[in-house]
KOLSEMI-558934 format. One line per 4 residues: their letters; for each residue x negated, y negated, z negated of N, C-alpha, C, CB. Coordinates in steps of 0.02 Angstrom, whole numbers, plus 50000, padded with zeros to 5 digits. Glycine has a CB too. Example, Ala and Ser with C-alpha at 12.3 -4.5 7.8 and 13.67 -1.06 7.14 Angstrom:
<nodes>
as = 49340/50284/49610/49385/50225/49610/49340/50165/49610/49435/50224/49548  49358/50112/49646/49316/50053/49643/49355/49998/49606/49296/50030/49714;
</nodes>
This chain:
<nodes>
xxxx = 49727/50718/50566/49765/50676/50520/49839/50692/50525/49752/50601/50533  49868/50697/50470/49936/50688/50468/49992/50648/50457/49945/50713/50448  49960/50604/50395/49985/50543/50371/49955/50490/50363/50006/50548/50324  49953/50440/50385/49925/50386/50382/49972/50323/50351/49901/50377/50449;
xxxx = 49952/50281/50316/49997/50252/50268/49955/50167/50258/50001/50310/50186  49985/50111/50272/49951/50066/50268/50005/50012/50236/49916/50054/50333  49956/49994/50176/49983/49984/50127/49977/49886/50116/49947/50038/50074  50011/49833/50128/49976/49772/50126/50044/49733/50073/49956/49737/50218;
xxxx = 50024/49649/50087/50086/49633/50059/50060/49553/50093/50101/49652/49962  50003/49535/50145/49999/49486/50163/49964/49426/50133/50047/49482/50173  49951/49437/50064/49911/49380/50026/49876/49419/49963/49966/49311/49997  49840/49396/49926/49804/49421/49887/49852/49416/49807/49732/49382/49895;
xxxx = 49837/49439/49762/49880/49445/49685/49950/49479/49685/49896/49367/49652  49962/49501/49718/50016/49539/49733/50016/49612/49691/50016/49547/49811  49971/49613/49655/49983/49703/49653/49973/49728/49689/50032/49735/49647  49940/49725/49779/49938/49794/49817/49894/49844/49811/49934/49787/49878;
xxxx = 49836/49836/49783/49800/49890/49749/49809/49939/49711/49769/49875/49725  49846/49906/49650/49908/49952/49618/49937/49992/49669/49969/49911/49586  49977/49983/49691/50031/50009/49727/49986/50067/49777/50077/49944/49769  49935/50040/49801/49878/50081/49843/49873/50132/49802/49804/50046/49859;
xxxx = 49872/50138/49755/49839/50189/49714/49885/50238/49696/49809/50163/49654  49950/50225/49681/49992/50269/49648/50017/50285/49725/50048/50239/49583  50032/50247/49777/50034/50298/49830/49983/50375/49838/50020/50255/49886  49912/50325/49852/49864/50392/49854/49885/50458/49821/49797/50377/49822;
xxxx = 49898/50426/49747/49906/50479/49687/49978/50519/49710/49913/50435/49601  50031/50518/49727/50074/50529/49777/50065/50581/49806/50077/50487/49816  50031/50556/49884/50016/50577/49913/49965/50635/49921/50018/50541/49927  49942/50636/49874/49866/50699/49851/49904/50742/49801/49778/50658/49799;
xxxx = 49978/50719/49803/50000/50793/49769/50022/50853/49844/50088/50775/49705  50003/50813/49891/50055/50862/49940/49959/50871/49980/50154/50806/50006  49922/50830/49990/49878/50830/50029/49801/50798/50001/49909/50797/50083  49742/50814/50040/49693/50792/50008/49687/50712/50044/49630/50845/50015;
xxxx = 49665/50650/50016/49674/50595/50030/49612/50558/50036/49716/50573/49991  49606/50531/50081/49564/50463/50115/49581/50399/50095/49571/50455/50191  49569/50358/50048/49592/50299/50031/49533/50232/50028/49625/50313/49964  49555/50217/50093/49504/50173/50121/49528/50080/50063/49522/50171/50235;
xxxx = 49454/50056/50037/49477/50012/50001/49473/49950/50064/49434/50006/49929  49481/49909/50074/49445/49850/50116/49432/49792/50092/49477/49831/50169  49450/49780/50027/49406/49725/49988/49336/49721/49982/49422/49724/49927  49286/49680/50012/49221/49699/50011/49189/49638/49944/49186/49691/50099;
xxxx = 49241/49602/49915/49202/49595/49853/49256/49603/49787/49162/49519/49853  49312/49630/49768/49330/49661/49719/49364/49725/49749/49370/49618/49676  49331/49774/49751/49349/49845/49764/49374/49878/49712/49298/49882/49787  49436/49860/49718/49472/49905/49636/49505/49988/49642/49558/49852/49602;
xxxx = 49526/49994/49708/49534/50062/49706/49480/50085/49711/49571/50089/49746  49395/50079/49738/49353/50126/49729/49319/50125/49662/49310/50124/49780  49326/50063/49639/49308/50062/49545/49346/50131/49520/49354/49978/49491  49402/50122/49543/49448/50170/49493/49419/50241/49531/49552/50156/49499;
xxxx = 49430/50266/49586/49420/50340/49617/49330/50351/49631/49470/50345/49703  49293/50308/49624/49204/50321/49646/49185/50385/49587/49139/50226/49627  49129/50418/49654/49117/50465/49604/49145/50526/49615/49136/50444/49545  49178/50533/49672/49224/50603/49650/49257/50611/49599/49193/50657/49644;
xxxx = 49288/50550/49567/49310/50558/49516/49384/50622/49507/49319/50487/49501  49421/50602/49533/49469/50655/49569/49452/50672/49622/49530/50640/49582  49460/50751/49642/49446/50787/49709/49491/50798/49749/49422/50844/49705  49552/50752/49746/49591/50760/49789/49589/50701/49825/49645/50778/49767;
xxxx = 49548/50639/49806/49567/50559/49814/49492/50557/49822/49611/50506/49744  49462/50544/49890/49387/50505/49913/49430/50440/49922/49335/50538/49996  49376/50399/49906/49401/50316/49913/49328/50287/49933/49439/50274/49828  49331/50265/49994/49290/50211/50026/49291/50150/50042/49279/50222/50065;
xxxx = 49235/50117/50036/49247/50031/50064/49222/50057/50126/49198/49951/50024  49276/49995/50156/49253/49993/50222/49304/49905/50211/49280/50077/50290  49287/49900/50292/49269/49824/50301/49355/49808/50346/49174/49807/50362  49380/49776/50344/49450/49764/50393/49428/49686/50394/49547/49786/50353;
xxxx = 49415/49669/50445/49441/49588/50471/49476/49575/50525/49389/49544/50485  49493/49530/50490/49573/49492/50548/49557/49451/50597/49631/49436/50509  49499/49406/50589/49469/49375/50660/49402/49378/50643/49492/49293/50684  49388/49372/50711/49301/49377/50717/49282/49282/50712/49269/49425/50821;
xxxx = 49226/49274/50720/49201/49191/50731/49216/49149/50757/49158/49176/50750  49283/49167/50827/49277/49123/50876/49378/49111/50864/49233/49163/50963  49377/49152/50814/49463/49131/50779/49491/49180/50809/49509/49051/50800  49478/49227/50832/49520/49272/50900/49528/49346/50861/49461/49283/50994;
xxxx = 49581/49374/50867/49578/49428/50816/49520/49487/50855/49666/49463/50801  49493/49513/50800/49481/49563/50824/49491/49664/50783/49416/49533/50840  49504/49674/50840/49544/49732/50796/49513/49802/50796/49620/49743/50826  49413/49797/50804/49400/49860/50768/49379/49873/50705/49363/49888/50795;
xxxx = 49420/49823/50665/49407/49837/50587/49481/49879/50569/49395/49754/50534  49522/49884/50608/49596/49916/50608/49567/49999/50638/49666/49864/50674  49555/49984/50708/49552/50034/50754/49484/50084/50693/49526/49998/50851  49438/50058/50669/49389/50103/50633/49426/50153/50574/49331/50051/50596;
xxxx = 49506/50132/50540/49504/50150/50499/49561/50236/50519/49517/50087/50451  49542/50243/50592/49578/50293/50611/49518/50347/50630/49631/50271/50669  49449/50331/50618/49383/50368/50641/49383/50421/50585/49308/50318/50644  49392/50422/50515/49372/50459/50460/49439/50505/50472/49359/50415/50384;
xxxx = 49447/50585/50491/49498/50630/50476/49497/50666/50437/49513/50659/50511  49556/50634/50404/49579/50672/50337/49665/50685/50330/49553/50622/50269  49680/50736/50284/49744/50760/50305/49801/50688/50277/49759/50849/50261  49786/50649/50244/49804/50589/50229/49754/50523/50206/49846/50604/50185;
xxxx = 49772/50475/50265/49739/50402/50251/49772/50359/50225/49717/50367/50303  49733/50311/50173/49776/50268/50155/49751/50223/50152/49806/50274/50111  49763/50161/50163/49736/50085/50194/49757/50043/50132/49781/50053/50277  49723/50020/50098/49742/49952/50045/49709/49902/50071/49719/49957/49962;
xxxx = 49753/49878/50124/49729/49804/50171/49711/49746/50130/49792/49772/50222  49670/49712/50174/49640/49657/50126/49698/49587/50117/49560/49628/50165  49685/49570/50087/49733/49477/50084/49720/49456/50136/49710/49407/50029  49769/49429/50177/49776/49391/50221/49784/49447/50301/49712/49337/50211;
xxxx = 49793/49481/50326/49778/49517/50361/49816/49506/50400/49769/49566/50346  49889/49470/50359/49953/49466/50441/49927/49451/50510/50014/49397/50437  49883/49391/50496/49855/49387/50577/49842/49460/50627/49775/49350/50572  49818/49497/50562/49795/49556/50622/49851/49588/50624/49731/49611/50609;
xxxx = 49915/49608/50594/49967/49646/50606/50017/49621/50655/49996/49659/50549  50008/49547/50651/50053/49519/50685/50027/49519/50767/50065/49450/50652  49962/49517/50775/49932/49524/50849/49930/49605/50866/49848/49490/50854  49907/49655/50806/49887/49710/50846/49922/49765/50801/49803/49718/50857;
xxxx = 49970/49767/50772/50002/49800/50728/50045/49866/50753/50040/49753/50698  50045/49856/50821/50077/49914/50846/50041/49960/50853/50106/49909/50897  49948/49944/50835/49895/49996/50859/49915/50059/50804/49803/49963/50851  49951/50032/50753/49984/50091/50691/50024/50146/50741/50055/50047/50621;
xxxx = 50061/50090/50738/50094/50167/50801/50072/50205/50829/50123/50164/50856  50037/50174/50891/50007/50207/50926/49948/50253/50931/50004/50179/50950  49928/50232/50885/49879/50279/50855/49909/50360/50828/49849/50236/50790  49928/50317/50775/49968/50369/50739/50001/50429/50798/50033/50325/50696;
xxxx = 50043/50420/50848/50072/50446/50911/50014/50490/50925/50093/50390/50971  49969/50461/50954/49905/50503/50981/49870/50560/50948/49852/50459/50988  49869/50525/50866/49839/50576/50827/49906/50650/50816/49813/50530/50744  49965/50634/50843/50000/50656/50817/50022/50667/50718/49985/50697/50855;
xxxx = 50009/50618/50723/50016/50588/50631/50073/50554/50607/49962/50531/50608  50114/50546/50546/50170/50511/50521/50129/50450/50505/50212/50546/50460  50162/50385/50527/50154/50331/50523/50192/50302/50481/50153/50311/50570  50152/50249/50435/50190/50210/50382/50181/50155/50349/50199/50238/50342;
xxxx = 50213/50099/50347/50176/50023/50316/50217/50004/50257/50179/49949/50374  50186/49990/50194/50210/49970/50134/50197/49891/50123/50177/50014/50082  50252/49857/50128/50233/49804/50112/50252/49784/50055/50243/49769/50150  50226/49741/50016/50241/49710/49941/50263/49645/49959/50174/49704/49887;
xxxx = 50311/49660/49936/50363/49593/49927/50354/49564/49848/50455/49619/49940  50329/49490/49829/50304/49466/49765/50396/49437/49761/50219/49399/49764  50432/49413/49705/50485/49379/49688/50483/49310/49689/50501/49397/49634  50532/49289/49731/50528/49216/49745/50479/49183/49799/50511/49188/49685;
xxxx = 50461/49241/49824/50383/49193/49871/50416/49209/49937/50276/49236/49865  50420/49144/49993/50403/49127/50034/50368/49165/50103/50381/49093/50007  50308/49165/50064/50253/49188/50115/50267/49253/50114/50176/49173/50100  50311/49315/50084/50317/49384/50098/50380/49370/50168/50345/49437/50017;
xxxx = 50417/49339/50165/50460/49300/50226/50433/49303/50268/50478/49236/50226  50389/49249/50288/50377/49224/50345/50316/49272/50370/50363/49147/50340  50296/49329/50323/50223/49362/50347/50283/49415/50372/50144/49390/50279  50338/49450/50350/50374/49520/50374/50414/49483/50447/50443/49560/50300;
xxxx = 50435/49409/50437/50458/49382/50500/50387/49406/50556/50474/49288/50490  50333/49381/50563/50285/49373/50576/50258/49438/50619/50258/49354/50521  50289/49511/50561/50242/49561/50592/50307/49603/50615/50179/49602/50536  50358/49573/50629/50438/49635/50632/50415/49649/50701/50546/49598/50627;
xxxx = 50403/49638/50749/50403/49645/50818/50341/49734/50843/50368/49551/50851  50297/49701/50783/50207/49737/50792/50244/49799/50752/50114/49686/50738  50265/49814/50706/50270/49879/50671/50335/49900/50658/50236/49878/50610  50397/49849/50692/50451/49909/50682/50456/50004/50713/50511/49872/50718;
xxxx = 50420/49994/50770/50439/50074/50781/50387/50104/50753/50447/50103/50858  50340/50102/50690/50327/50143/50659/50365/50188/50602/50287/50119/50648  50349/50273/50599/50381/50303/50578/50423/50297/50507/50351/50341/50588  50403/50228/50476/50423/50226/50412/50395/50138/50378/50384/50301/50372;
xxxx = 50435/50112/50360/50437/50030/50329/50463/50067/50270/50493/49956/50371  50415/50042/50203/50430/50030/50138/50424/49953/50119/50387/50073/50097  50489/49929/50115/50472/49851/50085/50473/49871/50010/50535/49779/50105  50407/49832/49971/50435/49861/49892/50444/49801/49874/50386/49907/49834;
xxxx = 50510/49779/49827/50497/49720/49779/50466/49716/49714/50549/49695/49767  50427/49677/49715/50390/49666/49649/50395/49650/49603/50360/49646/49644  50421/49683/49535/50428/49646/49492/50406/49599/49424/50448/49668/49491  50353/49633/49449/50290/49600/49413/50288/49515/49385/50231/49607/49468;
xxxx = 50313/49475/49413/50333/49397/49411/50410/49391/49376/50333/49361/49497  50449/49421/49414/50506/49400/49381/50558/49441/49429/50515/49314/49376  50621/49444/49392/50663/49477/49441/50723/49456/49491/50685/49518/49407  50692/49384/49517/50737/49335/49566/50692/49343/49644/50739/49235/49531;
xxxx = 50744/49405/49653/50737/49389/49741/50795/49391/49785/50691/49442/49777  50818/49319/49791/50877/49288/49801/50833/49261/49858/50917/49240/49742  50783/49249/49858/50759/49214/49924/50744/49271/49996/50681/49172/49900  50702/49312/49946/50710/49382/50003/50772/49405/50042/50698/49447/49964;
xxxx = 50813/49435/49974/50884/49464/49991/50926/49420/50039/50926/49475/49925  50927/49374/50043/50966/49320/50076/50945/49324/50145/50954/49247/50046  50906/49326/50146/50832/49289/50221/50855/49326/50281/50721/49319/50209  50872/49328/50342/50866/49352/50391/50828/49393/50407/50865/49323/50418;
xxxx = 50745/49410/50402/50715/49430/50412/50702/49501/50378/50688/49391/50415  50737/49514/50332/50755/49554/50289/50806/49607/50312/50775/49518/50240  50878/49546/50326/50936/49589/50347/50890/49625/50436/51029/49524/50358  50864/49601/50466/50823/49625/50526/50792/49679/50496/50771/49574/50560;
xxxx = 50764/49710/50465/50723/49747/50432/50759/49799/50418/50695/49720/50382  50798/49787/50362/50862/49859/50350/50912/49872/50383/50902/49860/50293  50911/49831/50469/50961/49882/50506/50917/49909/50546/51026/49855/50547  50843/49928/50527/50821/49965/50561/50821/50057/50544/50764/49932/50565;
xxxx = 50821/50098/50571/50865/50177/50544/50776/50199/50489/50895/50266/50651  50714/50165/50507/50685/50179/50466/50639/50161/50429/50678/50206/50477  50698/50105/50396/50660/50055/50335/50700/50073/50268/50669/49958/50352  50664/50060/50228/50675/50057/50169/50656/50006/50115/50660/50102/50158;
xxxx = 50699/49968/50067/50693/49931/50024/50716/49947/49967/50709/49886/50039  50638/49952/49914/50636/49993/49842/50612/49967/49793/50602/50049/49840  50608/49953/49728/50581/49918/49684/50542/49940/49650/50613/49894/49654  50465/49910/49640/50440/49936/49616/50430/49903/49526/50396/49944/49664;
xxxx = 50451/49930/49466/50482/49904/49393/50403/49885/49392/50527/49968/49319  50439/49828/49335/50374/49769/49301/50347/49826/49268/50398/49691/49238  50238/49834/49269/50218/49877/49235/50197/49849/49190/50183/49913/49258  50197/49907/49122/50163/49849/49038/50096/49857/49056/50177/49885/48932;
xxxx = 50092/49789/49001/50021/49748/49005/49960/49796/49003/50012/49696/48939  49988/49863/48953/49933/49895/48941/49916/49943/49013/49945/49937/48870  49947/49964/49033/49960/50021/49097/49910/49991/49143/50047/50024/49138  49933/49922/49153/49901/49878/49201/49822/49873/49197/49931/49808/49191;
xxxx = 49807/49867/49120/49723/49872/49097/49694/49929/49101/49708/49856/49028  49723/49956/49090/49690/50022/49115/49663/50036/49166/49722/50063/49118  49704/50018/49214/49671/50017/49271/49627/49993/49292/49691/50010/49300  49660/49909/49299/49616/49847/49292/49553/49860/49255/49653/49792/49255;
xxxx = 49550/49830/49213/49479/49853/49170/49472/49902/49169/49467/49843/49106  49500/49971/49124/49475/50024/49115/49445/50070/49173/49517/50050/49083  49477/50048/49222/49476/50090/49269/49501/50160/49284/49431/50091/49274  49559/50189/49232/49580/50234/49263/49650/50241/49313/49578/50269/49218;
xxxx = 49630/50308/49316/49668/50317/49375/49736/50357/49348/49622/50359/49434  49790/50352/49375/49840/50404/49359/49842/50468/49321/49856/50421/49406  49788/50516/49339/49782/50568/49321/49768/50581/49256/49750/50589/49354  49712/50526/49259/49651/50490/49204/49712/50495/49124/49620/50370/49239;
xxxx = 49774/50438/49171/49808/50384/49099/49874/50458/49085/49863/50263/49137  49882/50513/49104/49921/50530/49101/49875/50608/49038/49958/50528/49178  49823/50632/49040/49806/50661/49019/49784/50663/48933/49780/50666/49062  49772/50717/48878/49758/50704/48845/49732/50668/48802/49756/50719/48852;
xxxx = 49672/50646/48838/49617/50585/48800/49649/50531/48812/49536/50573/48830  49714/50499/48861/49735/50451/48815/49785/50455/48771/49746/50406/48842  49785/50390/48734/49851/50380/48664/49887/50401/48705/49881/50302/48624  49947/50418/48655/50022/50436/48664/50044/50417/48697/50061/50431/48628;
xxxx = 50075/50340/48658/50099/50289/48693/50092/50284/48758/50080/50241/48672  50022/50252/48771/50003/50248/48850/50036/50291/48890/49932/50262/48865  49998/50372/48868/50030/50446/48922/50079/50448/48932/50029/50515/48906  50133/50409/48889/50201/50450/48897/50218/50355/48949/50264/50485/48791;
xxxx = 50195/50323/48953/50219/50266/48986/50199/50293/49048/50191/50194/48964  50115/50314/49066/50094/50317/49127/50145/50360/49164/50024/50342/49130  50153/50429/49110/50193/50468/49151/50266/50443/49165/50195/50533/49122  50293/50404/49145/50357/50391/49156/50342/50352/49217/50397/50357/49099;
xxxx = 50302/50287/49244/50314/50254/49293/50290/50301/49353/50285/50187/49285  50239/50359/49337/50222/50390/49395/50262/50433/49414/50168/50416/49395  50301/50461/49361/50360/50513/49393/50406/50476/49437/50409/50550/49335  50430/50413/49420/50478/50372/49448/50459/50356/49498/50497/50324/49419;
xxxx = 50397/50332/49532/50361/50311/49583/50386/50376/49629/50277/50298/49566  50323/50435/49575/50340/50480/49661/50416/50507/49689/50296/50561/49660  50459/50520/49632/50544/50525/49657/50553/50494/49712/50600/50492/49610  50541/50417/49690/50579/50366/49715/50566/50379/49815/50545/50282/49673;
xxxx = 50477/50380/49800/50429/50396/49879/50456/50446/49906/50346/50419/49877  50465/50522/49854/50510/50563/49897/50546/50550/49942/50543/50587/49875  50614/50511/49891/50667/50520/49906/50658/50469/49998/50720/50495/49834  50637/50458/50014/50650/50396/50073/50602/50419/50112/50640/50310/50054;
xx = 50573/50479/50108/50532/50513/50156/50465/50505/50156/50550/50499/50215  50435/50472/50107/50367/50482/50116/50317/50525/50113/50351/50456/50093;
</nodes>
């Protein structure tokens, strides 16, 4: 493995599946990609990639839980998702998972170290919410010395993050030498269905068979995406 990339935002409706995806798509321009889903009852990145649909992007369910029965974390639903080697993994963590980042989140690192692999956590920051706060308060300790923090803000809701920007936990975050805070632009309704329902994938919305319109939208937010990932080292 080389890159390993784990992608969350701490609660569910956030967009991180999205965001899972156009990473992958990203990332499978430089390398062939592992994109582990862990939703075990709406699996939307393997809706979109099942099939071999693209041969650069395998996408599997597999299972991540944050505690076992007895409330106590347990962390080989983390530690499993370092078993499958591929020249890039990518993790679209399930809702709710801080518990496990916040107890065992340094296993990113360390792992990563061992495998000799670039390490990296994307978190989605929603606008105006709270709970992206107190979940990045929560996990700063477990994953700062991994090789790379993408906080993205979301704009999907609206474009007031006066609560983020302000927050302490934040300014902790960007004086670290390797974090980064990037925005990711509100996507149109249609872009979004596509995926959503239609189920395609990047490659899919950017190619001939779809409308105009659409192609020339898909391609604009995906060019911007991967710049942006470039540019901050991903």
């Amino acid at each position: 493995m080389k890159n390993y990339v784990y992608v969350t935002g701490g609660k569910g409706g956030v967009g991180k599946s999205f965001v899972a995806m156009i990473v992958a798509d990203y990332m499978a321009t430089k390398h062939n990609v592992l994109l582990l889903d862990t939703d075990m009852t709406n699996s939307d990145c393997n809706a979109v990639y099942k099939n071999s649909k693209q041969l650069t992007i395998e996408c599997v369910v597999q299972q991540l839980r944050s505690e076992d029965t007895s409330g106590q974390v347990d962390t080989s639903g983390l530690l499993s998702t370092f078993n499958l080697d591929r020249d890039c993994v990518v993790v679209d963590a399930p809702a709710g998972d801080t518990v496990l980042l916040a107890n065992a989140g340094s296993m990113i690192d360390e792992m990563c170290k061992e495998a000799k692999a670039k390490s990296a956590v994307v978190w989605l920051a929603d606008s105006g919410d709270q709970n992206a706060i107190n979940g990045l308060s929560a996990v700063f300790e477990q994953i700062k010395n991994v090789d790379l923090i993408l906080i993205v803000k979301n704009f999907k809701s609206s474009n007031d993050f006066d609560l983020l920007d302000k927050s302490n936990t934040l300014a902790k975050f960007k004086a670290l030498p390797n974090c980064h805070v990037i925005d990711f632009p509100k996507i149109a309704a249609r872009i979004a269905k596509r995926v959503k329902t239609d189920k395609n994938s990047f490659v899919e919305m950017i190619s001939d068979s779809t409308p105009l319109g659409d192609r020339v939208e898909a391609r604009r937010i995906r060019t911007m995406m991967h710049k942006l990932f470039e540019s901050v080292g991903l």
